[in-house]
C-alpha positions as semicolon CSV with decimal commas, in nm:
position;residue;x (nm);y (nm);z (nm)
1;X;-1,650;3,912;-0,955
2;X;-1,813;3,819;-0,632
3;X;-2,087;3,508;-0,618
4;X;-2,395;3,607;-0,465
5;X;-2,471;3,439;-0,144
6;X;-2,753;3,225;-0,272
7;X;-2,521;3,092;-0,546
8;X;-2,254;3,009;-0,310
9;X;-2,521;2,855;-0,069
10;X;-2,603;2,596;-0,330
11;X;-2,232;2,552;-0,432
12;X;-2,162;2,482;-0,043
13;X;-2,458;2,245;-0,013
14;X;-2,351;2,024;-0,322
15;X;-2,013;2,031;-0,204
16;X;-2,118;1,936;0,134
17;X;-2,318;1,665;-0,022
18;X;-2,078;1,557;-0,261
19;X;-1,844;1,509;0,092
20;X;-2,039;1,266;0,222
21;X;-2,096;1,077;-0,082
22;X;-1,744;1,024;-0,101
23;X;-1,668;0,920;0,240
24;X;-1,985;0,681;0,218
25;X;-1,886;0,537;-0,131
26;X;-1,528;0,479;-0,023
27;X;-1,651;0,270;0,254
28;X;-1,860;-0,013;0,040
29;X;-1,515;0,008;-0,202
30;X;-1,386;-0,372;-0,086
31;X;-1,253;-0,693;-0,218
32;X;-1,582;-0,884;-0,408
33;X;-1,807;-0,579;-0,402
34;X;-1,957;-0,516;-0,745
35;X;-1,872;-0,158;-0,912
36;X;-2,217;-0,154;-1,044
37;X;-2,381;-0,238;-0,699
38;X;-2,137;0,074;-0,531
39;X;-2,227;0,370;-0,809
40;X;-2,583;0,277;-0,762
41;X;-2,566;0,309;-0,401
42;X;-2,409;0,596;-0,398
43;X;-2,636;0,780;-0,633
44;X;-2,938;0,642;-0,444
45;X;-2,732;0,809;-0,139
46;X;-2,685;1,168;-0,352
47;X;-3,096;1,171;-0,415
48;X;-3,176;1,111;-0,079
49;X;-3,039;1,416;0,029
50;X;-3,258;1,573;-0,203
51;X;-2,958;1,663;-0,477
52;X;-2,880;1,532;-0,788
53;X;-2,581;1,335;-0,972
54;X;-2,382;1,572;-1,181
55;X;-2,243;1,341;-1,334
56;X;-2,253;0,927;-1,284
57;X;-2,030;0,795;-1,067
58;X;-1,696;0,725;-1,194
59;X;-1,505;0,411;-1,079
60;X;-1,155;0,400;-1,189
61;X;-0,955;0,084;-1,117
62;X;-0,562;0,073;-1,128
63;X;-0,421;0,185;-1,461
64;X;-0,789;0,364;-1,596
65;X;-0,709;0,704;-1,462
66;X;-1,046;0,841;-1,540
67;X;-1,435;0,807;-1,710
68;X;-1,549;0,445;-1,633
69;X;-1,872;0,384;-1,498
70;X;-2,021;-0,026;-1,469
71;X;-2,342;-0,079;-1,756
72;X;-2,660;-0,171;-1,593
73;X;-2,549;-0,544;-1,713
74;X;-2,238;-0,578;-1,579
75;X;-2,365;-0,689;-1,206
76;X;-2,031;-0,936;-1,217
77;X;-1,744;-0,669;-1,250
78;X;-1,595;-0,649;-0,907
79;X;-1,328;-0,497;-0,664
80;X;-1,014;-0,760;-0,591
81;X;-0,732;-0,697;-0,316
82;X;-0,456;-0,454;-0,434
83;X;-0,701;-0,301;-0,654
84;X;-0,624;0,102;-0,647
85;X;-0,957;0,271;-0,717
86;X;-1,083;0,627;-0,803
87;X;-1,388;0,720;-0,683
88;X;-1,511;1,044;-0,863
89;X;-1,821;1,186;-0,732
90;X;-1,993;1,428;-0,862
91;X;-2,327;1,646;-0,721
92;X;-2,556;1,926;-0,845
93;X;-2,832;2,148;-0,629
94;X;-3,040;2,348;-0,898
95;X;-2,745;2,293;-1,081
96;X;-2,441;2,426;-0,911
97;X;-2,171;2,130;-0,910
98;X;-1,942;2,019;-0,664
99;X;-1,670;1,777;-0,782
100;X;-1,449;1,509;-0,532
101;X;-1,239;1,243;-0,566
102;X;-1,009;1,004;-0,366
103;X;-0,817;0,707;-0,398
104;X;-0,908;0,372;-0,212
105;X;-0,655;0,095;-0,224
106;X;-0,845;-0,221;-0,131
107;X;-0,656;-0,470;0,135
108;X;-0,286;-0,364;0,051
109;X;-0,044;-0,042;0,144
110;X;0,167;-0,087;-0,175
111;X;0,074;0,222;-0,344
112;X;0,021;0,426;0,001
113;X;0,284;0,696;-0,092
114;X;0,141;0,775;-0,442
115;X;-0,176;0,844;-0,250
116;X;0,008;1,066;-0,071
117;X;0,162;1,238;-0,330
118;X;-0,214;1,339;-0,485
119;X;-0,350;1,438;-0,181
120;X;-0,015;1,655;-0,093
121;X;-0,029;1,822;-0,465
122;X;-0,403;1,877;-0,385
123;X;-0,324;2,071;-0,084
124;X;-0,065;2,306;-0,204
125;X;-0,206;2,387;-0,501
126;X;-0,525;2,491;-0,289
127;X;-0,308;2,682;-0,067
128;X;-0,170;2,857;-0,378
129;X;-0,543;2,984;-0,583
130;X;-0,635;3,338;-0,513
131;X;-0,769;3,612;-0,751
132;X;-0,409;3,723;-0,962
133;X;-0,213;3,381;-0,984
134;X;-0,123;3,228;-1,290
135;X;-0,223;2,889;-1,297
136;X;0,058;2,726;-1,464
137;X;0,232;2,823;-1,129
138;X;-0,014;2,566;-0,996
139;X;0,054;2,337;-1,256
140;X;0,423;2,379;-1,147
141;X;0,394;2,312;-0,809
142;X;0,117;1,964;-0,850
143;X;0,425;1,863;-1,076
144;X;0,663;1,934;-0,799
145;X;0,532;1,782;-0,518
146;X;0,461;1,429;-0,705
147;X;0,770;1,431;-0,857
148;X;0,934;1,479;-0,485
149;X;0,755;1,148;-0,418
150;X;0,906;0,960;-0,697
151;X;0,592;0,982;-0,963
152;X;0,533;1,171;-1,200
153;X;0,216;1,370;-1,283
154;X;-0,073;1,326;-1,564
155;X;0,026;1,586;-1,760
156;X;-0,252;1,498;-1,997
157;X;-0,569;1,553;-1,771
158;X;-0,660;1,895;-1,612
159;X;-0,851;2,021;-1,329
160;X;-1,164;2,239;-1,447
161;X;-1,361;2,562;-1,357
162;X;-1,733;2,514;-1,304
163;X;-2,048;2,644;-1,403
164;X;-2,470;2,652;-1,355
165;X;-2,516;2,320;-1,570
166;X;-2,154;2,297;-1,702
167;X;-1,892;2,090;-1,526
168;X;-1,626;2,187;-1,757
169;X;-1,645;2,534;-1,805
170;X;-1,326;2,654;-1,992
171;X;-1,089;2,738;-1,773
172;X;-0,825;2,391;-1,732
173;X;-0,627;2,374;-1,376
174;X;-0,288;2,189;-1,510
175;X;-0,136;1,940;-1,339
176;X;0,192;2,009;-1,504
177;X;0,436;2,320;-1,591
178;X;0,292;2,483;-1,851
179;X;0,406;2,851;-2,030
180;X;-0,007;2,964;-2,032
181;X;-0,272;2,886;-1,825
182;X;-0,446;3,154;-1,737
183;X;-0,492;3,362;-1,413
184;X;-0,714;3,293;-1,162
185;X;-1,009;3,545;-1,102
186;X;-1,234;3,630;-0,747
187;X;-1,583;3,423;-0,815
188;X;-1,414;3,147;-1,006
189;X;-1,512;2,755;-0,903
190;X;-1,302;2,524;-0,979
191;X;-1,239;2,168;-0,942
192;X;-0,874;2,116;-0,875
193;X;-0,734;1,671;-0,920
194;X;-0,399;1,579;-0,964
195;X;-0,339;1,268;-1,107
196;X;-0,036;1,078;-1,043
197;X;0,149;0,766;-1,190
198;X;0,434;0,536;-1,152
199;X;0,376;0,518;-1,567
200;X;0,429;0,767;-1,824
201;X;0,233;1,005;-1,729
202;X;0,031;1,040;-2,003
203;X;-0,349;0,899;-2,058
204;X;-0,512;0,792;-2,399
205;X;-0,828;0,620;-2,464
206;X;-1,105;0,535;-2,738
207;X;-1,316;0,242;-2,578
208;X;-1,657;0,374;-2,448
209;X;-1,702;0,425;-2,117
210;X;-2,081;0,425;-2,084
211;X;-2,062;0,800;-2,023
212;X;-2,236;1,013;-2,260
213;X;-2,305;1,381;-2,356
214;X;-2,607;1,564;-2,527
215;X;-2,446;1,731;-2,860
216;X;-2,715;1,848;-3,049
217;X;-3,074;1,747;-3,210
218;X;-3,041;1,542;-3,458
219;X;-3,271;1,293;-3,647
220;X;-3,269;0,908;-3,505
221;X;-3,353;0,641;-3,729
222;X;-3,532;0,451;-3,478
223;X;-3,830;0,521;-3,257
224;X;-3,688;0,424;-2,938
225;X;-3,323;0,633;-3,018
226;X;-3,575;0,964;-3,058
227;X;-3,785;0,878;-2,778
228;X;-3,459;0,847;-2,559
229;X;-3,310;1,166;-2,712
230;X;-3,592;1,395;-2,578
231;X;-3,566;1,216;-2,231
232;X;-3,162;1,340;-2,278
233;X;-3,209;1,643;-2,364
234;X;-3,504;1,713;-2,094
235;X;-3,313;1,507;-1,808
236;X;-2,965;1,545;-1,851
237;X;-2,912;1,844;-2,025
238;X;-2,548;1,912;-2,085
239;X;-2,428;1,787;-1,804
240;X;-2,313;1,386;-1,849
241;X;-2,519;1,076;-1,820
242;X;-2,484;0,674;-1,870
243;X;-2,667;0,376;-2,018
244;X;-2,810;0,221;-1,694
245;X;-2,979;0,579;-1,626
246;X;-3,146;0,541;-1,957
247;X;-3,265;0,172;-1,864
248;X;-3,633;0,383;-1,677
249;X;-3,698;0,510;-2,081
250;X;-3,617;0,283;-2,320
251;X;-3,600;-0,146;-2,308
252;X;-3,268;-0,150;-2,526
253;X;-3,061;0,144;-2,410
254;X;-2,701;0,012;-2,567
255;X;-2,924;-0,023;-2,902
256;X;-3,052;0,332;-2,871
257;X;-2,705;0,506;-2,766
258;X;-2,503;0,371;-3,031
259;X;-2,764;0,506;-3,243
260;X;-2,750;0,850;-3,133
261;X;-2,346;0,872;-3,150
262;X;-2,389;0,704;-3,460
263;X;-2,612;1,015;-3,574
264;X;-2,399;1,280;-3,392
265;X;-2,680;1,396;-3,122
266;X;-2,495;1,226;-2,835
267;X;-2,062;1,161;-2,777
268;X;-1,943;0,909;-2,545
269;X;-1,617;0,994;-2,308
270;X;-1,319;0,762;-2,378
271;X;-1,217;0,541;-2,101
272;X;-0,904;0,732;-2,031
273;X;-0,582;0,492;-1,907
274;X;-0,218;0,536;-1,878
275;X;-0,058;0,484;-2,187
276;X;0,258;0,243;-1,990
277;X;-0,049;0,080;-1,778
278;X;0,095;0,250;-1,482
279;X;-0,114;0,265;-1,190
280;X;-0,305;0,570;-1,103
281;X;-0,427;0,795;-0,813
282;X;-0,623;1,108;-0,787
283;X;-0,756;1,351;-0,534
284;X;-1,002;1,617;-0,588
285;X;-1,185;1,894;-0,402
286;X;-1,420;2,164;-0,549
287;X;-1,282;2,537;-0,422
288;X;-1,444;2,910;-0,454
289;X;-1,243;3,140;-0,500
290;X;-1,262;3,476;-0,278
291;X;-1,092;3,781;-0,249
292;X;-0,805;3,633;-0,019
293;X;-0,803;3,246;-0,098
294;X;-0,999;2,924;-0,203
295;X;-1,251;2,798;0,004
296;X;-1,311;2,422;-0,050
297;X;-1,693;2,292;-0,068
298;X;-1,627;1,938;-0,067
């Protein structure tokens, strides 16, 4: 069903924002910059527009496809030349998300074409979303048009609807043939990203990212992990958060956090990288979806 106009005003305003955060991150993305140094500034830039970070800034560097942020002690991690980074930006107003990513490839043009292979598949399948379709032919069709370029698609991570609060809300935009995904409905927001690879095509991950959910209340065996779970669950709600945002609550956030996945109120996200260590690029807009197409927000 329709969105009302004051919903779609704040989708449109955190896409907008979102936008610019983007284009403003990808410019500090160069050889010797520090990744910790470029999601700070670029969440600095989201709050001084008066939004919020939906989610911390993801910086994903050559074969990590997704879900990496720097720790608040990790000033020394830096960009190098030929590095191929996504930069996945997320912003909320009053809740209401808009999602973006692109692929910066520091200093070199070796992996131009798989860039444009991404933000092809991004554009057809945006072409392709109105109220009726099935998704899987979207799926179909982000498979296609990598696999014209000579790489093959992630089949492993999806594109997502969105909610107030949620950023993955349940419906999954494939990048990949697949015999159900649903059908695409007037009001729906979703965040379409294919993700492509001269690898596999397949991600898989278990190392800890420094991104975290809220799961539940729970009981933490230390002071500081239950002062730092209200703060969570207050703060962050269920949208996702990292360690160096928890450095303004507690002294010894890495302490705390393992403490709270330990007791099962918190998860962590896997660092998620291609399984043959291929190199990997992305592109991502948020779209609404009216009665005779998508419009993108971001």
């Amino acid at each position: 069903m329709p969105i009302p106009l004051e919903v779609v005003n704040k989708y449109r305003l955190a896409g907008a924002i979102a936008r610019e955060a983007r284009i403003y991150g990808a410019g500090l993305i160069s050889e010797n910059a520090s990744l910790l140094e470029v999601a700070n500034t670029v969440e600095a830039f989201i709050l001084s527009k008066g939004a919020r970070p939906a989610f911390p800034v993801n910086i994903a560097v050559n074969e990590v496809a997704a879900h990496f942020t720097p720790r608040h002690d990790e000033p020394d991690l830096r960009f190098r030349t030929g590095d191929v980074v996504k930069l996945d930006v997320g912003v909320q107003v009053d809740g209401y998300i808009g999602d973006t990513a692109m692929t910066v490839e520091i200093g070199t043009g070796k992996w131009t074409a798989m860039k444009e292979a991404v933000e092809e598949a991004l554009r057809v399948a945006i072409g392709m979303v109105r109220p009726g379709v099935d998704l899987s032919l979207v799926g179909a069709a982000i498979e296609t048009t990598i696999a014209a370029r000579g790489f093959k698609a992630v089949e492993n991570l999806t594109g997502h609807s969105l909610e107030r609060l949620v950023l993955h809300a349940g419906i999954s935009v494939p990048n990949v043939k697949e015999k159900t995904a649903g059908t695409v409905r007037e009001g729906d927001v979703l965040a379409i990203e294919p993700f492509a690879t001269n690898g596999m095509g397949r991600v898989d991950g278990k190392k800890n990212s420094s991104i975290y959910r809220f799961v539940r209340k729970r009981f933490a065996r230390t002071s500081e992990a239950r002062h730092l779970l209200k703060e969570i669950e207050a703060s962050f709600t269920a949208l996702p958060f990292c360690e160096r945002w928890c450095t303004r609550y507690v002294l010894e956030p890495a302490a705390a956090l393992e403490n709270l996945v330990r007791c099962g109120a918190i998860s962590y996200y896997p660092t998620l990288r291609e399984v043959d260590d291929g190199i990997v690029t992305q592109a991502e807009h948020t779209v609404i979806v009216g009665p005779d197409g998508a419009t993108v927000t971001t």
